[in-house]
N, C-alpha and C positions, 0 to 999 in steps of 0.2 A: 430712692434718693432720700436725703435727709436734709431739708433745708431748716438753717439756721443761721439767717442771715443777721437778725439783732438781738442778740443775747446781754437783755438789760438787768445789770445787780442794782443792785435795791440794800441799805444795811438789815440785817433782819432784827435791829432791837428799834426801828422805825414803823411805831405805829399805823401813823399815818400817810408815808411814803407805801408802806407796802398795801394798802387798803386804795391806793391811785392807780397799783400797776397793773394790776388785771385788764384795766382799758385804756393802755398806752400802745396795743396792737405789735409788741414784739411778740419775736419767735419763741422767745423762750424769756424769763423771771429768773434770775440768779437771786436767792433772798441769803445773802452773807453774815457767816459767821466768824470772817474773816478779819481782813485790815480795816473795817470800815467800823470795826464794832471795839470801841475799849476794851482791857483787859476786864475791866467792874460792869461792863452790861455782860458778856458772854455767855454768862445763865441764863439771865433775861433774852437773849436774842434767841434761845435756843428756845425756851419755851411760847416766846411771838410768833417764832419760822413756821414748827411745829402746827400751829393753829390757824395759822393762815393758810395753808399748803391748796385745799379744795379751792377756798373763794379768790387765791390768786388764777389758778388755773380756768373756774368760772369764765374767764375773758378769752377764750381761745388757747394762751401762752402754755406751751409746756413749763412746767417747776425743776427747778433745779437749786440746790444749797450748794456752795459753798463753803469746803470743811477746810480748817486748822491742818498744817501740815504734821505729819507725824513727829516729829520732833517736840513739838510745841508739846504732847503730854494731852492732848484733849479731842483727839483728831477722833475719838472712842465715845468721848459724852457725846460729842455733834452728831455720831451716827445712831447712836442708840435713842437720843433727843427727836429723830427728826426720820428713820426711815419708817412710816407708815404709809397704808392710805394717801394718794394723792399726789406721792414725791414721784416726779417722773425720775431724775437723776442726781446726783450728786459731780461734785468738781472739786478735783484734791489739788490746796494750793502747794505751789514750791515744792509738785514733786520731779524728785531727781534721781529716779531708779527703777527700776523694772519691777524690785523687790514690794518697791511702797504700792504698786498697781495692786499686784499679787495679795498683798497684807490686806488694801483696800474689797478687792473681790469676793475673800474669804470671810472676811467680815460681813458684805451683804449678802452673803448666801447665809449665813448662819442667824442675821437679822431677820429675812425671810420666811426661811424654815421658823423659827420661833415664832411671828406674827402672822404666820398666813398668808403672803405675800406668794406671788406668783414669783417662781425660781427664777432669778436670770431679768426681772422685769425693772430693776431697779439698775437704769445706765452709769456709764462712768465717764466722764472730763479730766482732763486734767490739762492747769497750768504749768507751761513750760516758760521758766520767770528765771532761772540762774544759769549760769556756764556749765554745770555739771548737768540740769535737764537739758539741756540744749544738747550737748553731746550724745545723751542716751536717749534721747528720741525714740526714736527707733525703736529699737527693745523696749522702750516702754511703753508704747502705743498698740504694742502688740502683744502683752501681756497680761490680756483679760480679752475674753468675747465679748462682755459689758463694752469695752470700749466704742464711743463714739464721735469724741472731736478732741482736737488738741487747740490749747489754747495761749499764742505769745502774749509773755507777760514784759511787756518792757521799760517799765517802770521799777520791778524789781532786776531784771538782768543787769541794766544800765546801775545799779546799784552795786550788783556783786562784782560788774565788770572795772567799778572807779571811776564808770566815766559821765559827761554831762546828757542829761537827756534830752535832746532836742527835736522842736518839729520837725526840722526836717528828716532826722532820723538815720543821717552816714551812721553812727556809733551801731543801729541795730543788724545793719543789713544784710551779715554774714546771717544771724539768726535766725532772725526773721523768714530767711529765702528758705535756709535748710529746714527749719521746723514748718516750713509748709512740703518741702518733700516728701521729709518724713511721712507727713501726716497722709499726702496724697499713696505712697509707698504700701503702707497701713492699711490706704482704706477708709480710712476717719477724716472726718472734716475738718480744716481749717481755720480755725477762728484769730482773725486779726487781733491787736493788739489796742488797747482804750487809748483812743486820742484825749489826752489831756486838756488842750485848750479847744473847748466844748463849745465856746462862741464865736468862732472863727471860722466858718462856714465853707469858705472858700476851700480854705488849706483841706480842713476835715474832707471834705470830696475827693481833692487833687491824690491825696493819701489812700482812700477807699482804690481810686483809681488803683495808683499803683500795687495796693497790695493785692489786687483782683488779678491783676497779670503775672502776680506771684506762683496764684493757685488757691487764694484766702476766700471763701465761700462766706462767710460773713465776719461781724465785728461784737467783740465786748463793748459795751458802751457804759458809757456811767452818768449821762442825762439823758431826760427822755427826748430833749429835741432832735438827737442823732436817731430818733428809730424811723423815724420816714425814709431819712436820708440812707440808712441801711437798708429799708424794705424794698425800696426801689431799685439803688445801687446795685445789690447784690441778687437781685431777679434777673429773670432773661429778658434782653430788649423785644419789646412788641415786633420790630423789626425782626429781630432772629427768631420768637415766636411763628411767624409768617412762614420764613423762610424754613424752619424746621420741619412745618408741619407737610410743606411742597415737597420738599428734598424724600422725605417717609413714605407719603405715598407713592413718589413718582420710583422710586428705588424698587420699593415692594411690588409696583403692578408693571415698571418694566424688567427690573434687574434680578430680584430673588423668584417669580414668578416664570421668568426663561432663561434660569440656570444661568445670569453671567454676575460676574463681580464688580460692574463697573457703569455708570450711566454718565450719560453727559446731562445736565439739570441748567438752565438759563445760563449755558456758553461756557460753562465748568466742570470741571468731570468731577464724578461723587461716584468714590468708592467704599468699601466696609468700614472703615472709620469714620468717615466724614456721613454716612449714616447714624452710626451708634452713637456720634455727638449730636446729632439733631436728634435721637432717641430720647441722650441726656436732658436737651435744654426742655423738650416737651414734656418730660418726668417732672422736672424740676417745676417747670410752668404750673403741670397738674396739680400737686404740692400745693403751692402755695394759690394758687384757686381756690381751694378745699379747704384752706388754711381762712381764707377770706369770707365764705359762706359759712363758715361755723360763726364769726364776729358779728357777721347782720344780723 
């Protein structure tokens, strides 16, 4: 399992924003060299990210930047700026092709081999933020072993698409659904889309909600007060904990144990799937235990 349910960006020419998020207890540190950083810091953000990379990590969070899409002409400093020591992965914005994956991978294989870096150790994200990443999905989620999550971007789609962005989000939802199939299709995690209005508590959950039953295994967020609401959100309920852990044994010591494929469990029958998802939720549980006893 790969849990990453609060994947918080941080601008990366923010001194002191990125010196807080080590112990805001998300799953992962986005430190951006992206939309969040002007055209005249982007040096600067590249030589803050770089330096901070260990003592953001220090707090539990895995590391992850943030690069300039290939178009932009610098998507090449960002990598050679920042894949060292420490970088768990990288997240390619606005890509919209199988080909940019590909470009992207061969890049850090050859950054690696150069640096020393363990082959293959440096993961890969990518934002799917336009109508054209939205359509290649697919093919592009699957066109690197680095690959590990996909990411809706709906603040830039709702841009290329012309249309208003709104909480409640009719304009996203073809997207939205399909780039979490994709994603599930793949293999790779799901990462929701950054709700905008950050103080609105209510809405923010009702949204979590829904995009959970999409197939959305966590959220980009862009304040830290959504990482609670995502650590929790996007875990297994203590209830279904319970229940996962009963269904496991009782399967294993009635069902796989005398050659049948099927039990009845508290008045329901549980078969080979409905196993290997109590399997899932117990992985995922263990996960993010391990995740927690690192943080105390």
């Amino acid at each position: 399992m790969a849990v990453m349910r609060s994947v918080l960006y941080v601008p990366g020419n923010n001194e002191k924003m990125i010196g807080k998020s080590s112990g805001l207890g998300a799953d992962i540190v986005t430190l951006d060299l992206e939309d969040s950083v002007p055209p005249a810091e982007k040096a600067n953000a590249r030589v803050i990210s770089a330096a901070a990379l260990e003592e953001v990590a220090s707090g539990g969070s895995e590391v992850y930047v943030r690069l300039n899409n290939w178009e932009t002409l610098m998507t090449d400093d960002d990598l050679e700026a920042v894949v060292q020591k420490g970088l768990h992965g990288v997240t390619l914005a606005k890509c919209g092709h199988p080909d940019d994956v590909k470009r992207l991978d061969w890049k850090l294989d050859e950054l690696e081999r150069r640096r020393g870096l363990a082959r293959g150790s440096v993961k890969i994200s990518i934002l799917l933020e336009t109508a054209k990443g939205a359509i290649n999905a697919y093919p592009s989620l699957t066109a690197s072993p680095r690959m590990v999550s996909a990411i809706f971007g709906a603040v830039d789609f709702t841009k290329d698409m012309r249309v208003k962005l709104t909480s409640e989000g009719v304009e996203q939802k073809y997207a939205r659904r399909h780039i979490a199939v994709a994603a599930r299709a793949a293999g790779v995690v799901a990462i929701d889309a950054p709700f905008v209005a950050y103080q609105d508590m209510e809405a923010f959950e009702a949204n979590v909600r829904d995009g959970r039953q999409m197939g959305y295994e966590g959220r980009m967020i862009i304040h830290p007060s959504q990482v609670e609401v995502c650590n929790r959100m996007y875990a297994p309920d203590p209830d279904d904990v319970v229940w996962a852990k009963g269904v496991v044994k009782a399967f294993e010591e009635e069902a796989i144990a005398k050659g049948s494929a099927a039990i009845s469990y508290n008045g329901k029958m549980v078969d080979t799937p409905v196993y290997l998802s109590a399997k899932d939720i117990l992985a995922s549980h263990g996960e993010i235990e391990a995740k927690n006893a690192i943080r105390k």
